[in-house]
N, C-alpha and C positions, 0 to 999 in steps of 0.2 A: 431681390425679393422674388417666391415663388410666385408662377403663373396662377393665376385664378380662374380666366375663362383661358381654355384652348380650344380653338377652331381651325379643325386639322382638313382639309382638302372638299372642301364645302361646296355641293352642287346642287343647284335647283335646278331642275329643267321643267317647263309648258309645253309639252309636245313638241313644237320646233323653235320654242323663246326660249335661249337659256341666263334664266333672273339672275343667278351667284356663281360662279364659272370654279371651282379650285380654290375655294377661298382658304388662307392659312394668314392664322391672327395669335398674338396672344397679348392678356392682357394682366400687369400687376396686381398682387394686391394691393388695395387702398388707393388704386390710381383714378383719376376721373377723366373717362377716355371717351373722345369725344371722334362718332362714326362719321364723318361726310362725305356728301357727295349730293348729285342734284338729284331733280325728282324721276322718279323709271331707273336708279344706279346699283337697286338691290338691298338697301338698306333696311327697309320694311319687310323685307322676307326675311335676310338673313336674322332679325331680330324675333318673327315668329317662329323660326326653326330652334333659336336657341332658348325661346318660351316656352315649346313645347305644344304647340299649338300648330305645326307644319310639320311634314313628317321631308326630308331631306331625301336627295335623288341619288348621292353618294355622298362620301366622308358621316363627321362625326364633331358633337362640340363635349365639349368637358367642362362642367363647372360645379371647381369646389371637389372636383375629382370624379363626376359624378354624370352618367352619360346621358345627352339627352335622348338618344335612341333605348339604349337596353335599363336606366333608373329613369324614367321621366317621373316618379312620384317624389323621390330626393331629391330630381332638379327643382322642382316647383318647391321645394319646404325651404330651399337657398337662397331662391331670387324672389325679387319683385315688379312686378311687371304693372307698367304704366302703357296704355296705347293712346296712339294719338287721338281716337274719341274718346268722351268721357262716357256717353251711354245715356240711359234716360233712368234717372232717380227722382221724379219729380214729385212723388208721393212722399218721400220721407224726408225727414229732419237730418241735419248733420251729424248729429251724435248716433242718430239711428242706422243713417247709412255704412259709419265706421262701426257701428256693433255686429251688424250685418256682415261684415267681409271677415272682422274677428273670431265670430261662429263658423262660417265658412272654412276659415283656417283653425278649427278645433285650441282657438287663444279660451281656457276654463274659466265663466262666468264673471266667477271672485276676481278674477284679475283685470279683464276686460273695462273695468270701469275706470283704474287706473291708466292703465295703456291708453283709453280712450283720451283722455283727461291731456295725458304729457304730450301726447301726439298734436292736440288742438295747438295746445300751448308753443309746441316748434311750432309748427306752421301760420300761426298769429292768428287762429280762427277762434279763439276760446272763447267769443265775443256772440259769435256765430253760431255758438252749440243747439240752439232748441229755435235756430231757422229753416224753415221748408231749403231743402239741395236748390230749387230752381229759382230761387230768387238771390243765391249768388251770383256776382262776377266773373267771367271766363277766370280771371286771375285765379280768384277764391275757389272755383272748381277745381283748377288746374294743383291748387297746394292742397284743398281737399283730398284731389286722385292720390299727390305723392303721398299725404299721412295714409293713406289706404295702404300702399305699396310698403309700407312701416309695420303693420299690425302685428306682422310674425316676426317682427326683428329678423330678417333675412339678412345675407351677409352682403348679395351684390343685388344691386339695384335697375333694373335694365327698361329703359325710358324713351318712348322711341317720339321723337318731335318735341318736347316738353314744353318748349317757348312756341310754338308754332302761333298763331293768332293772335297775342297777346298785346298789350299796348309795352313801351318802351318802360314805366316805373312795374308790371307783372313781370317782365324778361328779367326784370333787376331783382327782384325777391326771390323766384324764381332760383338764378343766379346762385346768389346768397345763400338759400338754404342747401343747393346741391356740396357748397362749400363747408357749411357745417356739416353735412350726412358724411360728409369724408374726412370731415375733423375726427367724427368719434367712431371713424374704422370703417364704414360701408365703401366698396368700392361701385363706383357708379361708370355706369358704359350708356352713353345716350345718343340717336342719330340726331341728325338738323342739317340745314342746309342754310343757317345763318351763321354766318365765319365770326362773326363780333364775340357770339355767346361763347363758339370754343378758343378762339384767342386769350381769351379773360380768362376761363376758370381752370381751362383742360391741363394736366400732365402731361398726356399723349393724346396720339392724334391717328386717325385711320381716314385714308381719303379710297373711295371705291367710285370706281366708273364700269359703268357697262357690266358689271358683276363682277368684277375683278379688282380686288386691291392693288393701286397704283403706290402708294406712300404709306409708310407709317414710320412714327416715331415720336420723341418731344419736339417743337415745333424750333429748337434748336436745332437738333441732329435733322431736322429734315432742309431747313434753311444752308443750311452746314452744306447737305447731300447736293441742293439741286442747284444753288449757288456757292462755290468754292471758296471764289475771292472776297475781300469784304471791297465795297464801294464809301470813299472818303471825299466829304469836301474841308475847303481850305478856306480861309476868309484874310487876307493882308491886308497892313498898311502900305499899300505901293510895294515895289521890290519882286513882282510877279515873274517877271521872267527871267533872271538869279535862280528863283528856289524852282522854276520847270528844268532849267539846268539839273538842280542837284539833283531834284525827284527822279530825273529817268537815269541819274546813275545809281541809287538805292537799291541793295538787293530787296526782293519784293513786289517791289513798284512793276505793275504789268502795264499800265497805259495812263498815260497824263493827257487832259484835254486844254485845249487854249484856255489864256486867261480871259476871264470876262468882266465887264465892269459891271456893277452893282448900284449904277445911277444917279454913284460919286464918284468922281475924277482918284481920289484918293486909295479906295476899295476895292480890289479885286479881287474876284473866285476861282479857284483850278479845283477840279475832280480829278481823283485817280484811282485805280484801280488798286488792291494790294492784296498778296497772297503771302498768309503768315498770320501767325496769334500774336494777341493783343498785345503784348510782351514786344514783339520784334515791330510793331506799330508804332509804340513809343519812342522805338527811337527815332523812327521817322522824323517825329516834333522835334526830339532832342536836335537833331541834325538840324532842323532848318534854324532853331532857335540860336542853335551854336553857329551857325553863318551870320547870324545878324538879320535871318527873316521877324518880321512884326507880323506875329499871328495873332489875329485878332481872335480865329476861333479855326476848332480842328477838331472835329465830328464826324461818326462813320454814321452812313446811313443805314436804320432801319427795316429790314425789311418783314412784312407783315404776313399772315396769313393767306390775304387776298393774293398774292403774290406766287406763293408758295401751290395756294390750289390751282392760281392759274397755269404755272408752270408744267404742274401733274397731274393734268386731264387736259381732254382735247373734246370735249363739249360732245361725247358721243353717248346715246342713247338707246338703252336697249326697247 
């Protein structure tokens, strides 16, 4: 699938800070790609530059084919931009605040009332329509901002912190409706520096430190990239040191650790190491099972997100 944002050789510099170092991204359509990194790593600029709202030190971004330096009026009619404050609307109603940003965006009168209407209804706030903005919920602000970022039916979504402050059931709706916005085609690009939210929802993944993209990819290919081998435990009935025998003659097999007991005489555990698809894994089983090993259980480990970020950074700070 063709690229939708490209971010070709991307610099910010503050007189002697440099915020975004060379940055070179690109992102699918309809993917939901999720930017991290901690806080000071660039993410926050590299997001106003592709808003249109920072003017860049060198390179150039493309979104939708469409530059943010030389069309910045066609990048702004394609995306939608959410910042991580909401602002101060404490004077208007909800329905008034969305009619407000619809005008804004030249959405014609007659239609506005409908748009407004579907927009509530994603978002679950139809309830909420002819409520003062400030007597909502962070939550209920925060799905407010997104139907805003909605009005002009734009094609990419660009959201920087979304869940930021939010209680654990707003992260979750939240969540959820970024999952629907990508069901009916919007590709969504959003920074955080909570790993749980892009684990769960993202296609792809951008990890940036110090202004510089360290990783990207699906959080497969990236798992894949920074750990090679998979890691496997074993669980037997007795018969432990037999199947360490076989293990280390296996092609594959790069390291078996002693057996351990499991705090029955009966049970014990071996980890090992294994390099090879899933496919040449199984036979591993096969083998042991075909000796006469009683495998209780044979499981590869997991590995998460957390893992993966810590891997690709090293806690630097511009």
């Amino acid at each position: 699938m063709a690229a939708i944002i490209q971010i070709n050789q991307l610099t910010k510099r503050y007189r002697r800070r440099l915020a975004v170092d060379a940055l070179e991204l690109s992102v699918e359509e309809g993917a939901i790609f999720g930017f991290v990194g901690p806080n000071g790593a660039g993410k926050t600029t590299t997001i106003r530059i592709m808003t249109t709202l920072l003017a860049p030190s060198q390179g150039d971004v493309l979104i939708a084919g469409h530059s943010v330096q030389k069309s910045p009026r066609a990048v702004r009619r394609v995306i939608g931009y959410m910042p991580d404050i909401f602002g101060v609307y404490n004077d208007m109603l909800v329905w008034e605040y969305l009619d407000f940003f619809g005008a804004c965006y030249h959405v014609p009168p007659a239609q506005r009332s409908g748009i407004l209407s579907d927009l509530l209804e994603l978002v679950d706030l139809s309830h909420r329509r002819d409520d003062p903005v400030e007597s909502l919920s962070r939550g209920m602000k925060q799905r407010l901002s997104l139907a805003r970022t909605l009005i002009h039916d734009p094609q990419v979504l660009i959201l920087d912190e979304p869940a930021s402050g939010l209680d654990p059931r707003a992260r979750v709706e939240i969540r959820g409706l970024l999952v629907e916005l990508a069901r009916i085609g919007k590709t969504i690009f959003f920074s955080t520096h909570i790993l749980a939210d892009v684990a769960e929802i993202c296609t792809h993944i951008g990890i940036i430190e110090a202004g510089r993209l360290v990783a990207a990819g699906s959080l497969d290919e990236l798992q894949k990239h920074l750990t090679p081998h998979r890691e496997v435990s074993i669980r037997l009935l007795a018969g432990a040191e037999p199947a360490v025998r076989l293990l280390e003659q296996l092609p594959g097999v790069l390291e078996v650790t002693a057996p351990q007991s499991n705090g029955d005489s009966e049970l014990q555990s071996i980890n090992f190491s294994f390099q090879g698809e899933a496919a040449a894994l199984s036979q591993v089983l096969s083998a042991l099972v075909g000796a006469g090993g009683q495998v209780l259980e044979f499981s590869e480990q997991q590995r998460d997100l957390e893992e993966v970020f810590m891997r690709s950074t090293r806690g630097i700070v511009t």
